[in-house]
C-alpha atoms as an extended CHARMM CRD file, in Angstrom:
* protein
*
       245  EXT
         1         1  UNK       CA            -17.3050000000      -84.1890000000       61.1040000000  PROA      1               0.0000000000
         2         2  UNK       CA            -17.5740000000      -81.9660000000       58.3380000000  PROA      2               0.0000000000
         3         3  UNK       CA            -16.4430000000      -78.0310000000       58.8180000000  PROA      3               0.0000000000
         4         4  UNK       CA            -18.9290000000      -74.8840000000       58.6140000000  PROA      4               0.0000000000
         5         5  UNK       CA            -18.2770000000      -72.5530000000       56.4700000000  PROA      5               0.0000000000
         6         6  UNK       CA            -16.4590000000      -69.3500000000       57.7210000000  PROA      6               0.0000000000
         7         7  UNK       CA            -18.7910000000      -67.4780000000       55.6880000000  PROA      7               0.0000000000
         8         8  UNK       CA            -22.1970000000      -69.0750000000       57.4200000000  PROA      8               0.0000000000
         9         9  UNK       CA            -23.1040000000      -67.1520000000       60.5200000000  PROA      9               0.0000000000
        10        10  UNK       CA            -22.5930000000      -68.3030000000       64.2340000000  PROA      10              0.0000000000
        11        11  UNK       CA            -24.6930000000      -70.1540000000       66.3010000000  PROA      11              0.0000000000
        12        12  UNK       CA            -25.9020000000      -67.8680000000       69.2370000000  PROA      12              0.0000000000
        13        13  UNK       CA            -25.6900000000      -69.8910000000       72.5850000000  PROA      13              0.0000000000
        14        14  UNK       CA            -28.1730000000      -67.9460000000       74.7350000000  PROA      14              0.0000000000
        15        15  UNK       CA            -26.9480000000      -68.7590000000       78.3920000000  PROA      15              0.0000000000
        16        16  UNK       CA            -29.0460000000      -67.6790000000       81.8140000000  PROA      16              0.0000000000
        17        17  UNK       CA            -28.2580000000      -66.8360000000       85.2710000000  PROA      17              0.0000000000
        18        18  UNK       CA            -29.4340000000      -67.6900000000       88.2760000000  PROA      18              0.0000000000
        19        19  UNK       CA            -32.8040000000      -67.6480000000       89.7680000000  PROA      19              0.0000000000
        20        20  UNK       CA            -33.9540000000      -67.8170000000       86.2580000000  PROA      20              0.0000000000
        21        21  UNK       CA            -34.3620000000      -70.6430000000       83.2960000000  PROA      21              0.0000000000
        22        22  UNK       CA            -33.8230000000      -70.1220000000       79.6450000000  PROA      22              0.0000000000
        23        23  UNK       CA            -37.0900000000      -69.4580000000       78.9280000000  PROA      23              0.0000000000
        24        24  UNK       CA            -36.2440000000      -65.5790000000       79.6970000000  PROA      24              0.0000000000
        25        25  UNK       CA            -34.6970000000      -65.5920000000       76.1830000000  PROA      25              0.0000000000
        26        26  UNK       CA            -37.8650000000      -66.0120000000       74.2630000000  PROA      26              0.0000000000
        27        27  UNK       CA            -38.0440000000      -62.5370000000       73.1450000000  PROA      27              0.0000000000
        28        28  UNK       CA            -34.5190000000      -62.8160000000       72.0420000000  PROA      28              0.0000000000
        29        29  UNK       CA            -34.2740000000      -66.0010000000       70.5950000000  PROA      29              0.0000000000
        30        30  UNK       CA            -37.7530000000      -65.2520000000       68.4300000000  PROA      30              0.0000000000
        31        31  UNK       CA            -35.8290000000      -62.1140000000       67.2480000000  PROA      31              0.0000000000
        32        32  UNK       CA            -32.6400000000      -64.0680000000       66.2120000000  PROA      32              0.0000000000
        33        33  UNK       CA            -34.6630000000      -66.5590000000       64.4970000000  PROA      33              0.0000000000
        34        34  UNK       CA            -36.3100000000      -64.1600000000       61.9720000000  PROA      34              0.0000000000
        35        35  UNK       CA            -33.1920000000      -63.2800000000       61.0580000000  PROA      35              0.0000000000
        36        36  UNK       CA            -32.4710000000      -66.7760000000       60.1550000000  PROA      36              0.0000000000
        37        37  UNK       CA            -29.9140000000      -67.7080000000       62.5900000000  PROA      37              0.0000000000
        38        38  UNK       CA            -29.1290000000      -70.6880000000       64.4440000000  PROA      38              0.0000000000
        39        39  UNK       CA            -30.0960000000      -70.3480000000       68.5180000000  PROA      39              0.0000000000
        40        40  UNK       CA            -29.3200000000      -72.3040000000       71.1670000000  PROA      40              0.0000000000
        41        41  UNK       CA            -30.3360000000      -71.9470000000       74.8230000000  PROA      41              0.0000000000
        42        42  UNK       CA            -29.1630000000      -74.5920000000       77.3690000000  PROA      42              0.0000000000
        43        43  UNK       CA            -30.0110000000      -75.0140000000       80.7920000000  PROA      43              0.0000000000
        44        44  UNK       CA            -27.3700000000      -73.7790000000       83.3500000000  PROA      44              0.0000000000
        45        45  UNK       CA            -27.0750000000      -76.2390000000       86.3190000000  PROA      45              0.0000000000
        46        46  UNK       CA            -26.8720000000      -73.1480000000       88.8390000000  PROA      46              0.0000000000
        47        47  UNK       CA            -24.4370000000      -75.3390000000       90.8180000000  PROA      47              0.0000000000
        48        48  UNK       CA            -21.4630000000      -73.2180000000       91.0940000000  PROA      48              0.0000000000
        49        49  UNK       CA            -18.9310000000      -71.5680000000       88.6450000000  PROA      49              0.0000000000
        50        50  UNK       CA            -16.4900000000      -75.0750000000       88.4110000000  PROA      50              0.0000000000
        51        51  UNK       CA            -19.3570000000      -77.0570000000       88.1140000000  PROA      51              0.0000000000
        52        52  UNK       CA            -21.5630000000      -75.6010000000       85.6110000000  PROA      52              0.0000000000
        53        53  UNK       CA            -18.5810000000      -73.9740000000       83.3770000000  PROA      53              0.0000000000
        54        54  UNK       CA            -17.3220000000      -77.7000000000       83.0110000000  PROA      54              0.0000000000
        55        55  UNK       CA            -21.0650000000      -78.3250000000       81.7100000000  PROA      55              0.0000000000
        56        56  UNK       CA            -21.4530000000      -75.7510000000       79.4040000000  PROA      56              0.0000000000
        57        57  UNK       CA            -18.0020000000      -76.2020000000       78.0320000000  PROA      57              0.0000000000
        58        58  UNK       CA            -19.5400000000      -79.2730000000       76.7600000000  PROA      58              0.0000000000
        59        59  UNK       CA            -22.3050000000      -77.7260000000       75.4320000000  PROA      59              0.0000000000
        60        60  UNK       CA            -20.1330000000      -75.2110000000       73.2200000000  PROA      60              0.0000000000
        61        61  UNK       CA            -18.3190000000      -78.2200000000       72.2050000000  PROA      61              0.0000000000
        62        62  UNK       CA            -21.2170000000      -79.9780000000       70.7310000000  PROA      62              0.0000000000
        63        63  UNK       CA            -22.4700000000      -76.8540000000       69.1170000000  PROA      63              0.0000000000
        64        64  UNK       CA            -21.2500000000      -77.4800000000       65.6920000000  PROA      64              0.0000000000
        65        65  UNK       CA            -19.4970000000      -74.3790000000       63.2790000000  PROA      65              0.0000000000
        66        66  UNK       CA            -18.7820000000      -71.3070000000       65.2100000000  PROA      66              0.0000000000
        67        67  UNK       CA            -20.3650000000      -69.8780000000       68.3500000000  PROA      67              0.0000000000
        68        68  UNK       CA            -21.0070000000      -66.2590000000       69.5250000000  PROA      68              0.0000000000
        69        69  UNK       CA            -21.9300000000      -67.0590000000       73.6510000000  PROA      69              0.0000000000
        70        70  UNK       CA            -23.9340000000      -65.0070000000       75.3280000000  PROA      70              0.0000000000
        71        71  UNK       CA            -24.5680000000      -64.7230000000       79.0450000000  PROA      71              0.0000000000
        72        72  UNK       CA            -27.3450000000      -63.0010000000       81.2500000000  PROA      72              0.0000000000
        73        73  UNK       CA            -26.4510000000      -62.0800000000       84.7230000000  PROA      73              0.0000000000
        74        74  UNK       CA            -24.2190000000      -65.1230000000       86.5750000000  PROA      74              0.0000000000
        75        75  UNK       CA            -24.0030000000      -66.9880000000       83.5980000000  PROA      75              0.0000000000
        76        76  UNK       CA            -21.9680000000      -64.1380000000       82.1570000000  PROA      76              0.0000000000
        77        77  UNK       CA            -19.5160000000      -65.7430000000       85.3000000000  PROA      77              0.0000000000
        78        78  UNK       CA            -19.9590000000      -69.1870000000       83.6120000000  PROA      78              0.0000000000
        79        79  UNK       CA            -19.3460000000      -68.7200000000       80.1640000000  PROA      79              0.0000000000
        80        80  UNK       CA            -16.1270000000      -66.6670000000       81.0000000000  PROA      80              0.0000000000
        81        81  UNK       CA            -14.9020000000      -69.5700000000       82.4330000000  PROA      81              0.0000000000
        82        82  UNK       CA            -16.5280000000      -72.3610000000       79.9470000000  PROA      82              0.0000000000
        83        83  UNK       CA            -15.2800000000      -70.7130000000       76.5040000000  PROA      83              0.0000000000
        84        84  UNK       CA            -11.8290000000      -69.7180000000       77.6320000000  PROA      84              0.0000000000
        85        85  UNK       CA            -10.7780000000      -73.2380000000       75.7330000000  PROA      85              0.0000000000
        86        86  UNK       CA            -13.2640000000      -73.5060000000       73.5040000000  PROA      86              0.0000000000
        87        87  UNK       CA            -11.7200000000      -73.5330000000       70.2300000000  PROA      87              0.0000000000
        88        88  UNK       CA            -15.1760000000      -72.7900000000       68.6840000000  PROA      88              0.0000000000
        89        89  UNK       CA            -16.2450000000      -69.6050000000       70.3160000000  PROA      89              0.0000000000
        90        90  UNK       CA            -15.3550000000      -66.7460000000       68.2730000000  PROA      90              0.0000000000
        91        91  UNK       CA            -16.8970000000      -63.4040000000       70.6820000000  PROA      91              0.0000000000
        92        92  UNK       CA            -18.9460000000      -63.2830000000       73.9410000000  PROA      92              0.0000000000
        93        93  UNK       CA            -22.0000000000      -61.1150000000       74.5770000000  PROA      93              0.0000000000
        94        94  UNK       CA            -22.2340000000      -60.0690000000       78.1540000000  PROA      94              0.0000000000
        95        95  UNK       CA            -25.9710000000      -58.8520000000       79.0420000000  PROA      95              0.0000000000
        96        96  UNK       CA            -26.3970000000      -57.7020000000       82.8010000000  PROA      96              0.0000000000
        97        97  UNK       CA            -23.3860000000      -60.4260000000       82.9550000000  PROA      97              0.0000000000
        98        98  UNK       CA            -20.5340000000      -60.7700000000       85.2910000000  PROA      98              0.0000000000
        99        99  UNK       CA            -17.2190000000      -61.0570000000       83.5590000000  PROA      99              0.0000000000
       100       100  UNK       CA            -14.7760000000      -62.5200000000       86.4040000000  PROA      100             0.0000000000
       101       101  UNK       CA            -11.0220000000      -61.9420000000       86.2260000000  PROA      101             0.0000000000
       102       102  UNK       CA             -8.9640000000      -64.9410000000       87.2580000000  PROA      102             0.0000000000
       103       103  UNK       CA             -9.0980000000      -65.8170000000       91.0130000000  PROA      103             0.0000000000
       104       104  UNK       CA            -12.4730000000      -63.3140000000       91.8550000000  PROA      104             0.0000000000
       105       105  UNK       CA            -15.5420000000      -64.1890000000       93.4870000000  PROA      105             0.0000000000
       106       106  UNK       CA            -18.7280000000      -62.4900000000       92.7050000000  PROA      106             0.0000000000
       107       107  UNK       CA            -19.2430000000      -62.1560000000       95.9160000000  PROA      107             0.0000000000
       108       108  UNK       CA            -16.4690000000      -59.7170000000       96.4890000000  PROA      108             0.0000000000
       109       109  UNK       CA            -16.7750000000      -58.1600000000       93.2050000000  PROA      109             0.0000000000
       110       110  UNK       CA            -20.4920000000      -57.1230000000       94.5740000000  PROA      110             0.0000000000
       111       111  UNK       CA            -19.5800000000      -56.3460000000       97.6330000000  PROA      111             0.0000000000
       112       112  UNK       CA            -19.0640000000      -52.6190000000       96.8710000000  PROA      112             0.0000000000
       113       113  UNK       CA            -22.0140000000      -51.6980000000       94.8590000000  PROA      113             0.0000000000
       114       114  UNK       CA            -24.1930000000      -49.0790000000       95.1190000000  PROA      114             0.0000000000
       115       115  UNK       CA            -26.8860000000      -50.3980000000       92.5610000000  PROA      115             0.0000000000
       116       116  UNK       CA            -27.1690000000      -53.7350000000       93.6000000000  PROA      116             0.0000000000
       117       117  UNK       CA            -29.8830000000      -54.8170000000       96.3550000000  PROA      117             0.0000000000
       118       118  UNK       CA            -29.8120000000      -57.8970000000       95.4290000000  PROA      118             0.0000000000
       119       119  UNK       CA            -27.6970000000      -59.4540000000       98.7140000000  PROA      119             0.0000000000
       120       120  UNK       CA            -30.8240000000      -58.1160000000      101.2360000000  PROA      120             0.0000000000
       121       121  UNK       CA            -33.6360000000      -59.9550000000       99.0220000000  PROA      121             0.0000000000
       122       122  UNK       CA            -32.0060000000      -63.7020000000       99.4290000000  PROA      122             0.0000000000
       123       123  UNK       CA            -33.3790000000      -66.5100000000      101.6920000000  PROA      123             0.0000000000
       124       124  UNK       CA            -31.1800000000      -68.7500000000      102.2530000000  PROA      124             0.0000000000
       125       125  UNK       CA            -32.1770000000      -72.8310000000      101.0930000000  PROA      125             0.0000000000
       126       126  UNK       CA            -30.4020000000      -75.8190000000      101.7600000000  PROA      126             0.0000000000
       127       127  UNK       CA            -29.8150000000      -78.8750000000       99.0980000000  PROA      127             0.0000000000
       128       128  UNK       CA            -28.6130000000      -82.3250000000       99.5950000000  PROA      128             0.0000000000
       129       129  UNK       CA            -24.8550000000      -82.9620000000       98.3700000000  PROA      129             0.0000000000
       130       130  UNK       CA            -24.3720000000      -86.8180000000       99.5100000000  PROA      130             0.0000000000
       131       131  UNK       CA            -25.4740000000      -89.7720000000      101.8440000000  PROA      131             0.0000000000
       132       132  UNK       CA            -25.9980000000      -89.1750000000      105.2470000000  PROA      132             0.0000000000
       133       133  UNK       CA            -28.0860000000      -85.8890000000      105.0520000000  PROA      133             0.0000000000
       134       134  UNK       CA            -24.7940000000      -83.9420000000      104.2960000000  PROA      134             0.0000000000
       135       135  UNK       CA            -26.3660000000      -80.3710000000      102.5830000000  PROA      135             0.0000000000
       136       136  UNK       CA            -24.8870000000      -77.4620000000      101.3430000000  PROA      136             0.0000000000
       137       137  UNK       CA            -26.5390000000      -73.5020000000      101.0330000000  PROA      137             0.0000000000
       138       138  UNK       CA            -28.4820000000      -72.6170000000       98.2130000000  PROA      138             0.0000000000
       139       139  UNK       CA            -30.1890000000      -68.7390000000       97.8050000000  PROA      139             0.0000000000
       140       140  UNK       CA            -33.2070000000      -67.9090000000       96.1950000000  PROA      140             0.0000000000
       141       141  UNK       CA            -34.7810000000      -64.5090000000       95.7790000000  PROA      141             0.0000000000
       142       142  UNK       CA            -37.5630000000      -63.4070000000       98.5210000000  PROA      142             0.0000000000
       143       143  UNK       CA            -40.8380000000      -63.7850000000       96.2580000000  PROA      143             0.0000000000
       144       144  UNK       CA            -42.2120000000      -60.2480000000       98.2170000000  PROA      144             0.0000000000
       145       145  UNK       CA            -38.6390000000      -59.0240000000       96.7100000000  PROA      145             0.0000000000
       146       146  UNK       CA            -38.6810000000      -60.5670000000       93.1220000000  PROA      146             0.0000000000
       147       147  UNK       CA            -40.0930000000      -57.5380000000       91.5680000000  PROA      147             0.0000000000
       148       148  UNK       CA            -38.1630000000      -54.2390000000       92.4980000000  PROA      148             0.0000000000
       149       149  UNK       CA            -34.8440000000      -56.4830000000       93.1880000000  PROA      149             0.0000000000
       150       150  UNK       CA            -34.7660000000      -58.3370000000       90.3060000000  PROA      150             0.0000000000
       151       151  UNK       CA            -37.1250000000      -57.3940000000       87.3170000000  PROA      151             0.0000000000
       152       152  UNK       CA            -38.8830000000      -53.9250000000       88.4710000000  PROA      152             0.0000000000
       153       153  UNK       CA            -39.5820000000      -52.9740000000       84.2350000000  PROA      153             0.0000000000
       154       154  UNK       CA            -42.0260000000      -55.8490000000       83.6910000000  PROA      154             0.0000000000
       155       155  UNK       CA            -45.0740000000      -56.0310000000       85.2770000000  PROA      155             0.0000000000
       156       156  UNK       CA            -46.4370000000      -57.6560000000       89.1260000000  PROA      156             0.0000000000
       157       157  UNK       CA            -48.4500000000      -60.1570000000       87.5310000000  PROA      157             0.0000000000
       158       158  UNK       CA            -45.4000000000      -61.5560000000       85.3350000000  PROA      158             0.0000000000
       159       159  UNK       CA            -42.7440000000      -61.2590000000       87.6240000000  PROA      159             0.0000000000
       160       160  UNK       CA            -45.0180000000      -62.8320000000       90.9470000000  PROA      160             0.0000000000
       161       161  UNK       CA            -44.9320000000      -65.9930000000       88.3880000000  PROA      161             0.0000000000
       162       162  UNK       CA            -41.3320000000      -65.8370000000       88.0680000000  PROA      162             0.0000000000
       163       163  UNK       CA            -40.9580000000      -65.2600000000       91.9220000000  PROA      163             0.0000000000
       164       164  UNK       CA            -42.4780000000      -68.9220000000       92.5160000000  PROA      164             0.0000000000
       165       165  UNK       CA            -40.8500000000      -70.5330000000       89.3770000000  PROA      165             0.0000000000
       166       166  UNK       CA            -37.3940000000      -69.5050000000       90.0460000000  PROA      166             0.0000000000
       167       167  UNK       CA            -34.5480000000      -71.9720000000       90.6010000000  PROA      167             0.0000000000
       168       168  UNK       CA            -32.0930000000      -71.1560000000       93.1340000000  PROA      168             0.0000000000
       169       169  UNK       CA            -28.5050000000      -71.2010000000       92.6190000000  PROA      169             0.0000000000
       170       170  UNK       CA            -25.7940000000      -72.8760000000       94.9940000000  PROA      170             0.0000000000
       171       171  UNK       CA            -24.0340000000      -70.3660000000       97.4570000000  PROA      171             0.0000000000
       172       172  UNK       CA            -20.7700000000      -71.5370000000       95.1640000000  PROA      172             0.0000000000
       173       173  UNK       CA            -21.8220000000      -69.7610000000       92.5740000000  PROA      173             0.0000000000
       174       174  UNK       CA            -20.9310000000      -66.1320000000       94.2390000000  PROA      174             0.0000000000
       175       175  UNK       CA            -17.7780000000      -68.1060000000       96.4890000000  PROA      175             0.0000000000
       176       176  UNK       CA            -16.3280000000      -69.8750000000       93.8850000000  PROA      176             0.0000000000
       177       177  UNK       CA            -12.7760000000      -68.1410000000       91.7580000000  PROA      177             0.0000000000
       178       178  UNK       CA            -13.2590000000      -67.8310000000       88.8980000000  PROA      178             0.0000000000
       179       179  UNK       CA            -10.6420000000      -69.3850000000       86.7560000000  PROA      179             0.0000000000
       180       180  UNK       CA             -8.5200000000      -68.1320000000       82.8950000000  PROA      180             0.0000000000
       181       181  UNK       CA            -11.1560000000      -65.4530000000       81.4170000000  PROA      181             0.0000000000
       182       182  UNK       CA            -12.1610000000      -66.2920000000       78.0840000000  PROA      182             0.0000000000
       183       183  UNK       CA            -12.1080000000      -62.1860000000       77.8470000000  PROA      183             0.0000000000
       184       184  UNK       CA             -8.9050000000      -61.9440000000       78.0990000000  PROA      184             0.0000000000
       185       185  UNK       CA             -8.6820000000      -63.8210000000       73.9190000000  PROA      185             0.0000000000
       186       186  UNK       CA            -12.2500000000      -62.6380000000       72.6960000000  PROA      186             0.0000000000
       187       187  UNK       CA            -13.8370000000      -59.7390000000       71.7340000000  PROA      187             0.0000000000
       188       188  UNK       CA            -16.4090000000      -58.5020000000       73.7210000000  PROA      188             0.0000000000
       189       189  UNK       CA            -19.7800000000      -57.0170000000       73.6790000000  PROA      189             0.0000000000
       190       190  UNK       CA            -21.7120000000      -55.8830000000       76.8390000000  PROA      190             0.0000000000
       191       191  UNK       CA            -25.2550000000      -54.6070000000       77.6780000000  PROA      191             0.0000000000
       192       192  UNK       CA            -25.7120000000      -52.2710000000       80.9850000000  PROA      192             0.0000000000
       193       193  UNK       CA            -29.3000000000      -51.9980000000       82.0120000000  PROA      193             0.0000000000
       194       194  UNK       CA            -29.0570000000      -48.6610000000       83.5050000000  PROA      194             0.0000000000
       195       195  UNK       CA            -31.5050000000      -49.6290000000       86.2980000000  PROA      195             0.0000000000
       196       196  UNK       CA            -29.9480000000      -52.9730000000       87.2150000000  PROA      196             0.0000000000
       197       197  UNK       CA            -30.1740000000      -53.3520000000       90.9530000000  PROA      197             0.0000000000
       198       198  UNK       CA            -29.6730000000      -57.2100000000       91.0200000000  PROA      198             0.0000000000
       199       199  UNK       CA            -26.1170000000      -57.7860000000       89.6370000000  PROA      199             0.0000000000
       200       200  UNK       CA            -25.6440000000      -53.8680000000       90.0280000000  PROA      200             0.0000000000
       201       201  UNK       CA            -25.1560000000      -51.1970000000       87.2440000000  PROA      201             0.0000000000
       202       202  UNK       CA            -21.8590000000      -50.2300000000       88.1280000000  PROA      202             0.0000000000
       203       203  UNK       CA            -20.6880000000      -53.4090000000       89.0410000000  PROA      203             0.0000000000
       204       204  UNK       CA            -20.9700000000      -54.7970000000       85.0790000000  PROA      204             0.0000000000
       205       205  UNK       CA            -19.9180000000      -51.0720000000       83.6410000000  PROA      205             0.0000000000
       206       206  UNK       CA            -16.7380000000      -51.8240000000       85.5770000000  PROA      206             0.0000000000
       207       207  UNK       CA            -16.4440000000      -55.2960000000       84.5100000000  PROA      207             0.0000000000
       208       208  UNK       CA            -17.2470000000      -54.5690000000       81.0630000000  PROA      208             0.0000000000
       209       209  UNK       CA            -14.5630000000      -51.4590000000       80.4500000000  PROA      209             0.0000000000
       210       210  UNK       CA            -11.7200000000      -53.8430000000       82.3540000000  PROA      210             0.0000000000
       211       211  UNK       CA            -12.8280000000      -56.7030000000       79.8250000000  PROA      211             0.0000000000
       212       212  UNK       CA            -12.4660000000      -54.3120000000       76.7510000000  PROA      212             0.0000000000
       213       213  UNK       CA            -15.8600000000      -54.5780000000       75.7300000000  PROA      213             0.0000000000
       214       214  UNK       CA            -18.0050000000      -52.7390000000       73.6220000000  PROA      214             0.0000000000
       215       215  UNK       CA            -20.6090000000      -51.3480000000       76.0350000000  PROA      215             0.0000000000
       216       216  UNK       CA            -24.2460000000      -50.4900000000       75.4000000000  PROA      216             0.0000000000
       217       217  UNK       CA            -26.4610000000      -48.8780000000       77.7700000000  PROA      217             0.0000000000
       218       218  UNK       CA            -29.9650000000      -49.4880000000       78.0910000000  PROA      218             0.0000000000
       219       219  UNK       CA            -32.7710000000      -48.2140000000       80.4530000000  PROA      219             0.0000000000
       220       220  UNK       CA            -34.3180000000      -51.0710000000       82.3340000000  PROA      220             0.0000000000
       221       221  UNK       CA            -33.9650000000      -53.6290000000       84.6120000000  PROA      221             0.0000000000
       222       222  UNK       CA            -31.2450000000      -56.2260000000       85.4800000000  PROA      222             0.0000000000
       223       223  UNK       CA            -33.7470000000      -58.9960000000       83.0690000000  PROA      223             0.0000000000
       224       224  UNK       CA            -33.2620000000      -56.8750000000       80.4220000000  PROA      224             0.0000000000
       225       225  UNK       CA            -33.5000000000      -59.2370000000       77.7010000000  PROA      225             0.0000000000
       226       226  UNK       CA            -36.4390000000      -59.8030000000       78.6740000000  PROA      226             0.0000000000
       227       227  UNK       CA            -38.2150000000      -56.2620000000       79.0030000000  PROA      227             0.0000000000
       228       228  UNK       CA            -35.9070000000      -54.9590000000       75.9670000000  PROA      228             0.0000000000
       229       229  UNK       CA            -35.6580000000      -58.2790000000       73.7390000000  PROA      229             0.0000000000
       230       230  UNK       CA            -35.2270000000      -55.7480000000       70.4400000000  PROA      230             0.0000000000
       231       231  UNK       CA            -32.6610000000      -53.8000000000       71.7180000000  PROA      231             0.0000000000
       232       232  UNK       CA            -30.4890000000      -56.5680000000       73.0590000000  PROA      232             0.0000000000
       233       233  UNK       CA            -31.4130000000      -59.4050000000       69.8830000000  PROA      233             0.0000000000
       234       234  UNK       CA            -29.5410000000      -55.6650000000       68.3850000000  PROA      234             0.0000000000
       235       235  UNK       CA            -26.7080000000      -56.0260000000       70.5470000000  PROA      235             0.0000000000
       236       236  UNK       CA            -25.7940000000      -59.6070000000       69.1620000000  PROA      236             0.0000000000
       237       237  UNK       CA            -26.6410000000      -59.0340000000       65.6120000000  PROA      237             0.0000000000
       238       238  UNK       CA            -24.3480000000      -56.0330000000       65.8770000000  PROA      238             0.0000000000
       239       239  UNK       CA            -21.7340000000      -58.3060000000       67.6440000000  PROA      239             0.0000000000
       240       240  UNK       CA            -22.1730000000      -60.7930000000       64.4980000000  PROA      240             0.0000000000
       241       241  UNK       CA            -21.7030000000      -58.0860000000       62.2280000000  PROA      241             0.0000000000
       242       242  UNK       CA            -18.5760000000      -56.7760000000       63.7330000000  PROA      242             0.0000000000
       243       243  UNK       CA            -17.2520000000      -60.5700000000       63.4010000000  PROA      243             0.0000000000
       244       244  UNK       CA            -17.5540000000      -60.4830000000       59.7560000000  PROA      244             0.0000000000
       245       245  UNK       CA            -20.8950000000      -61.7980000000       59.0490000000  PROA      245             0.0000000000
């Protein structure tokens, strides 16, 4: 396979979180793309942290040249775990993103909030996992709830389509430990929507500043990317900039 440049800029993997697709990186991506860089946004199984870090390891893998990840929300949680090997990543954007140290669940890292609302706005699903009926707990946000838990900056009509589009995410996502933190070997950029009441304002401030990070605030909503797309497409062209590109 022939070798990229160190001189030609990263690829940007855009990676989403749960309750959400990869279309909430349009804004983003568009931006990216004018500047003539490479973008690639996979799906994230939503299946749980082991799970879906061992598929988007793969992903990064097959990415060819160098990679700057970047993760919204839970898959902030994924791609901690899914790049700490990957001998291609060279930095990690966190926007609204969990950054897990080794061994924590999100579930107790959220437990203490004071921004997030996010826990009373779940209903609680059920999937099938094998033969004989055998299921296992899924969550998915409260469509009356969508709005003011999850995306109160954009408006009713946009986010009542999101509400009933949403995928919901495996309860192992928030009660899985998280393994080796890619962190912990990459530089680090991170993105605090100051009105983030899903994965909770404080929570990712305090993740961030233990992770080293660079740390940008913005007013808005935990989909920031989405109601700010300039301001965090900034972010990431700032990270690649600080990389040497």
């Amino acid at each position: 396979m022939p070798t990229t440049p160190a001189s030609t800029p990263p690829t940007v993997v855009l990676l989403h979180g749960a309750f959400a697709d990869a279309s909430g990186w349009i804004g983003v991506a568009e931006r990216l793309q004018e500047r003539g860089l490479r973008v690639v946004a996979p799906a994230n199984p939503l299946r749980g942290i082991a799970l879906d870090a061992e598929y988007v390891a793969s992903v990064l893998a097959q990415v060819p040249g160098r990679v700057l990840a970047v993760g919204h929300s839970y898959g902030g949680a994924v791609l901690t775990n899914a790049a700490t090997d990957a001998t291609n990543v060279i930095g990690l954007v966190f926007v609204a993103a969990f950054a897990p140290a080794e061994g924590e669940r999100l579930i107790d890292a959220v437990a203490d909030s004071k921004d997030s609302v996010l826990n009373e706005a779940l209903v609680q699903l059920q999937y099938p996992t094998g033969p004989d009926g055998q299921t296992a707990v899924e969550f998915a946000i409260d469509p009356d709830r969508f709005h003011d838990a999850f995306a109160a900056d954009l408006p009713r009509q946009q986010t009542a389509v999101m509400a009933v589009t949403q995928r919901p995410v495996a309860e192992r996502a928030f009660t899985d430990a998280s393994g080796p933190p890619a962190w912990k070997r990459l530089p680090c950029w991170t993105v605090v929507a100051t009105g983030d009441t899903a994965a909770g304002a404080d929570v990712i401030r305090s993740m961030a500043e233990r992770a080293g990070s660079a740390v940008t605030e913005i007013p808005g909503s935990h989909v920031i990317m989405m109601s700010q797309p300039q301001a965090v497409a900034d972010v990431i062209l700032t990270a690649i900039a600080d990389l040497g590109d």
